[in-house]
C-alpha positions as CSV (number, residue, x, y, z in Angstrom):
1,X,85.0,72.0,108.1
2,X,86.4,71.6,111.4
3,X,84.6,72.8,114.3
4,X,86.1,72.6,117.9
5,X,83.7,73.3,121.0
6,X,86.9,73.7,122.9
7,X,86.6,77.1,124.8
8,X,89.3,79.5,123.4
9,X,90.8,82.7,125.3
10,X,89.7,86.1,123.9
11,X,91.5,87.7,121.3
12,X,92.5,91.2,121.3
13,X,95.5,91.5,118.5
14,X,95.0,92.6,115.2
15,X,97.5,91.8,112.6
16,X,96.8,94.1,109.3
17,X,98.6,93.2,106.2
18,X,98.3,94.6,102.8
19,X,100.6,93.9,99.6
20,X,101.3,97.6,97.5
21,X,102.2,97.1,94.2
22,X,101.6,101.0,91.9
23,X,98.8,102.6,93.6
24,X,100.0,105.3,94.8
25,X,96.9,107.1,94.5
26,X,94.6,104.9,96.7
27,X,97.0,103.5,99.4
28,X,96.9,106.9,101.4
29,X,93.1,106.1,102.2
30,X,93.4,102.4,103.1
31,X,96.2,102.9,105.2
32,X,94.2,105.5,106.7
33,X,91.0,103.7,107.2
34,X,93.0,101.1,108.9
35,X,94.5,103.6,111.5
36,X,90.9,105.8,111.6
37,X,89.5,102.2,113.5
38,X,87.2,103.0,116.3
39,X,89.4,99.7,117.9
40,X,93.1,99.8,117.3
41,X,94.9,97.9,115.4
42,X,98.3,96.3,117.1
43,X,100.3,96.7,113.9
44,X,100.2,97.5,110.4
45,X,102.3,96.2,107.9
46,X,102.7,97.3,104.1
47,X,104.8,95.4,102.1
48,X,105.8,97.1,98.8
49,X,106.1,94.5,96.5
50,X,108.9,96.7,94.0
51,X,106.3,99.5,93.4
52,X,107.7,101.7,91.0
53,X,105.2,104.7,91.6
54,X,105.6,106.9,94.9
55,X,103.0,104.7,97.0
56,X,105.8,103.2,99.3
57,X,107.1,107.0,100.0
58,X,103.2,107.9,100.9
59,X,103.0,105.2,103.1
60,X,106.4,105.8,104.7
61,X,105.7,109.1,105.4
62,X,102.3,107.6,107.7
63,X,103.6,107.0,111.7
64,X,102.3,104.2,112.8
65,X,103.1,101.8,109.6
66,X,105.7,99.2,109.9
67,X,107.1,99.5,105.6
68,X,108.5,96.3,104.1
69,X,110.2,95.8,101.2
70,X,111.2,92.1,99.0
71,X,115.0,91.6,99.4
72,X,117.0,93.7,96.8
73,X,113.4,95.7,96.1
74,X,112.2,92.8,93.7
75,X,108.5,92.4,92.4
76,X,107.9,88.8,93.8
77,X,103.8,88.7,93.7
78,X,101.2,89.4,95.9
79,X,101.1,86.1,97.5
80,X,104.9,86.6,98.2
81,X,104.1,90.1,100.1
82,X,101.1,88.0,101.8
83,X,103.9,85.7,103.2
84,X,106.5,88.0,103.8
85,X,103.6,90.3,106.5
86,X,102.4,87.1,107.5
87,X,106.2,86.0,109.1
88,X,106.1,89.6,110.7
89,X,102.8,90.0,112.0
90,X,102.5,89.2,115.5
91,X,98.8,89.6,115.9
92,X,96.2,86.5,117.2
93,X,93.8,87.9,114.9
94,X,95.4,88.3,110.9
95,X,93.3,90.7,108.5
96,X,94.7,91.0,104.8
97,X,93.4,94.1,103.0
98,X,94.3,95.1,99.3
99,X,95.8,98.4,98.6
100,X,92.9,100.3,97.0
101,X,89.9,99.0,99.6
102,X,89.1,100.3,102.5
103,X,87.4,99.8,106.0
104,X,84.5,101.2,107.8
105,X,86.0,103.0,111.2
106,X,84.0,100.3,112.9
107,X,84.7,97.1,111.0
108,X,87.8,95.8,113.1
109,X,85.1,96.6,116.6
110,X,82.7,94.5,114.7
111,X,84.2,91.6,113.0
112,X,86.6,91.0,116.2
113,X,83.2,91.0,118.3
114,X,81.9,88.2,116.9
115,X,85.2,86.0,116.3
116,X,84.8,86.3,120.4
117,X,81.0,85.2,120.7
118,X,80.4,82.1,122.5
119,X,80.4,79.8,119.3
120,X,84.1,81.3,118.4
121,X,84.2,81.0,114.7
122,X,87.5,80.8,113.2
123,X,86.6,83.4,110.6
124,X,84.5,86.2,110.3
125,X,83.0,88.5,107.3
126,X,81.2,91.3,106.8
127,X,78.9,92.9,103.9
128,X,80.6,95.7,101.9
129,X,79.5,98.5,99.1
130,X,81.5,98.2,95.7
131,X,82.9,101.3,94.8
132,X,84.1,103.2,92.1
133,X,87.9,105.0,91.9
134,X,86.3,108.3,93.4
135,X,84.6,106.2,96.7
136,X,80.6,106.4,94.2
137,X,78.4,103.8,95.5
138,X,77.7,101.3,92.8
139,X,75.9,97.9,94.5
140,X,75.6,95.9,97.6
141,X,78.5,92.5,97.9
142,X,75.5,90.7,99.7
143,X,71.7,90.7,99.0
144,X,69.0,90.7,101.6
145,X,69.0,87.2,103.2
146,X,72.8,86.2,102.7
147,X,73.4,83.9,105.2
148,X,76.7,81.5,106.2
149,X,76.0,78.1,105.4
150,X,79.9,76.7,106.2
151,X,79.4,74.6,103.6
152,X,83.5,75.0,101.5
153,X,81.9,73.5,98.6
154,X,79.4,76.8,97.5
155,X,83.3,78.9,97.6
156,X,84.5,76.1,95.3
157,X,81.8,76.9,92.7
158,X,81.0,80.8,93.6
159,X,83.3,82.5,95.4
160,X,81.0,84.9,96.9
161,X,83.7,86.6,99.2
162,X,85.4,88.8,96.6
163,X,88.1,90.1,98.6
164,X,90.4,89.0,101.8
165,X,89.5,92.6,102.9
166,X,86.2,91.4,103.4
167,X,87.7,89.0,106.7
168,X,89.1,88.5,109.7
169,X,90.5,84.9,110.7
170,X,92.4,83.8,113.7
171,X,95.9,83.1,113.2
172,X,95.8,80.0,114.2
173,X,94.1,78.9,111.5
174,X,96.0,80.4,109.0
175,X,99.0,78.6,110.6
176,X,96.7,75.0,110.1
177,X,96.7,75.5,106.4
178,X,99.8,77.4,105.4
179,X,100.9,80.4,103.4
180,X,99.3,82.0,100.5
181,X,100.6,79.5,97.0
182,X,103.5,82.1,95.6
183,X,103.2,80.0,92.4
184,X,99.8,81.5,91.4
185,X,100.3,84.8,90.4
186,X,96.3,85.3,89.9
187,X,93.8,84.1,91.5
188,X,95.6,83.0,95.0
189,X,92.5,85.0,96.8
190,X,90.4,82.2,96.0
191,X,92.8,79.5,96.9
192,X,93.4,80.4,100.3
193,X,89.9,80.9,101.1
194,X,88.9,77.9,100.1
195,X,91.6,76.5,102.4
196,X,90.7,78.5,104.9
197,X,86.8,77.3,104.5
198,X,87.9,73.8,104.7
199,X,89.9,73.7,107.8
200,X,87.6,76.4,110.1
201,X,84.1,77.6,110.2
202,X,82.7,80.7,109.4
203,X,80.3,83.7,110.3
204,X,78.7,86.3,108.7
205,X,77.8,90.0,109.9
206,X,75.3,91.6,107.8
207,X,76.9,95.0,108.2
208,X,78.4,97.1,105.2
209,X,81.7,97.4,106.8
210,X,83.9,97.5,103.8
211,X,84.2,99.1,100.6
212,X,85.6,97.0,97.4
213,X,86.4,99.7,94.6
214,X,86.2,98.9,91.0
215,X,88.3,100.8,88.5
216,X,89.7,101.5,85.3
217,X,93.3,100.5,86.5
218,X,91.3,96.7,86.3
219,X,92.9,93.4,85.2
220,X,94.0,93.2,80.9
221,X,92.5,90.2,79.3
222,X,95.7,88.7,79.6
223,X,95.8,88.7,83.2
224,X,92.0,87.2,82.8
225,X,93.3,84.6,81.2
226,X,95.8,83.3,83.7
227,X,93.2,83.9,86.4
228,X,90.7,81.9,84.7
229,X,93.6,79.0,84.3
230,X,94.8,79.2,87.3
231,X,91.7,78.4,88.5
232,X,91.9,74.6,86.9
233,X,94.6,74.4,89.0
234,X,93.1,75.7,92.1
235,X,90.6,73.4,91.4
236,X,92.9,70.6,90.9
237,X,94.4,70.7,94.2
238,X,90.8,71.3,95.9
239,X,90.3,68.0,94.7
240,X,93.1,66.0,95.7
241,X,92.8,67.8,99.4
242,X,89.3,67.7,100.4
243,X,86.0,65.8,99.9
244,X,83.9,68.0,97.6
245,X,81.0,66.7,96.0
246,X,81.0,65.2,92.3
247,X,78.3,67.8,91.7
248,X,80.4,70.9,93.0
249,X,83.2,70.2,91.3
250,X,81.6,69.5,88.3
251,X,79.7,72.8,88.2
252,X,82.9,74.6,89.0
253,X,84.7,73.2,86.0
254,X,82.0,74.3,84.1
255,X,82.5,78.1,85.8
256,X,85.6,78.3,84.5
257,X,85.3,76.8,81.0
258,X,82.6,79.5,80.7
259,X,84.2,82.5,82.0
260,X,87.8,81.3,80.4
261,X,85.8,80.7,76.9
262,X,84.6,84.7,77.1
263,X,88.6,85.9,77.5
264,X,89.0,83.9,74.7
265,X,86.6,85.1,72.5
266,X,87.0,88.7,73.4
267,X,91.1,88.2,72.2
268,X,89.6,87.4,69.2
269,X,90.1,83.6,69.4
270,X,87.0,82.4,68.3
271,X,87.4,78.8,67.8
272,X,89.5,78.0,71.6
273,X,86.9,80.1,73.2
274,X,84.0,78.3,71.9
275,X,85.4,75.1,72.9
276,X,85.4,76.0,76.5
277,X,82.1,77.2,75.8
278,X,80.8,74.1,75.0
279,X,82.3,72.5,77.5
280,X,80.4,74.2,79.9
281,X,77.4,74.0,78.2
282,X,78.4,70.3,78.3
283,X,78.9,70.2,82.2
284,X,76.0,72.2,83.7
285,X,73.6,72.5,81.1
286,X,70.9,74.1,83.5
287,X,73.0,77.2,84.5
288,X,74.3,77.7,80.9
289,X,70.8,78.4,79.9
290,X,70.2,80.4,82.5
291,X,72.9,82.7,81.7
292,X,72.2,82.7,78.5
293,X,68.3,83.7,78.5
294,X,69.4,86.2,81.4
295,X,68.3,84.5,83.8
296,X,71.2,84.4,85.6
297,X,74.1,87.4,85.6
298,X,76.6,85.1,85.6
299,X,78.3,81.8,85.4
């Protein structure tokens, strides 16, 4: 990772971005949460990515949110709506939150804070609370002890910040690496993280600053599966772009044969899903035991 001991000025504007595609019935509170901040926010932008619920007439009906829409109303991805806010925001500081998470009132204060301490990280996260659909409390994103190692290679194999909500990161370096890949249609998260991990350096604030809900309306198996194979091709071009150790990348090929081998299986295709599983088993041989005496959660 990069790391410039250049002094930087302070920044001050926030960018907010989040992609709506059918949820109407959690966009009300996240757009809220984001106008509810104890620091405001210089803009927010929603970009309806050819919704066809009523969330885009909830959110027009909010002062205070700048509503864009694909040209002609099309359904072009979430990276695409990424990309599109990203162009319009006019912010030094970008945050990127999904349409059914929500803030703390106090996580912009926070998280800007520290992207202004003396060391001036290029990125900075917080700890969250998953959530169910109703806002119930289910688990902690980060144990006791989590620290920031800025070391790209441990998002390679776990990507242990589940959500972009989860961030703030300067614009500048989101201009170093470029936009959001609109030719993954799952899994893009992960691949911009890890670009972002490469090119700045990171912090962490052990605060539970943001709320990550989990719910019914969850991905099919079939979406799994392209998420899961995307992720060979995330991995690919992680590869080809940046040192990573033989180890790392070993480990997270064996991630995905693992977790791609499970989709499989559970669609009833026995013999391709045990294949992968064996090739994981094959590649990281310690952690596949793990998981499977239940040692470890998961792989």
């Amino acid at each position: 990772m990069s790391n410039s001991s250049s002094s930087r000025p302070s920044l001050s504007r926030v960018s907010v971005i989040i992609p709506l595609y059918n949820r109407a019935d959690y966009i009300e509170q996240t757009v809220r949460s984001v106008l509810a901040q104890t620091l405001p926010v210089a803009e927010l932008i929603v970009v309806d990515d050819g919704s066809t619920d009523d969330g885009a007439a909830k959110v027009a009906a909010i002062a205070g949110v700048t509503l864009l829409r694909h040209e002609g109303g099309a359904n072009k991805g979430q990276a695409a709506s990424i990309n599109l806010g990203l162009r319009q925001a006019s912010g030094e500081v970008i945050a990127i939150l999904d349409s059914d998470d929500y803030w703390h009132p106090q996580f912009i204060e926070t998280l800007l804070a520290r992207l202004n301490a003396p060391d001036q990280p290029d990125l900075v996260y917080a700890n969250g609370s998953a959530v169910d659909g109703d806002g119930g409390y289910l688990y902690p994103l980060f144990g006791a002890g989590h620290i920031e190692r800025n070391e790209a290679w441990r998002l390679l194999v776990d990507c242990y910040i589940a959500s972009p909500g989860l961030y703030l990161a300067r614009r500048s370096l989101y201009q170093r690496v470029g936009e959001v890949d609109e030719s993954l249609r799952a899994a893009q998260d992960h691949d911009m993280l890890l670009r972002l991990a490469e090119q700045g350096r990171l912090a962490y604030v052990d605060q539970p600053l943001f709320y990550y809900r989990k719910h019914g309306d969850s991905i099919s198996a079939r979406g799994q599966e392209r998420r899961w194979r995307n992720g060979f091709v995330i991995l690919a071009k992680a590869r080809c772009r940046y040192p990573y150790p033989p180890r790392a990348l070993r480990k997270r090929q064996a991630v995905l044969h693992y977790r791609l081998g499970q989709v499989l299986r559970q669609q009833g295709q026995g013999m391709r899903g045990g294949l992968h599983l064996l090739a994981a088993l094959l590649l990281d041989p310690q952690r596949a035991l793990a998981v499977a005496t239940g040692r470890e959660r998961k792989a």
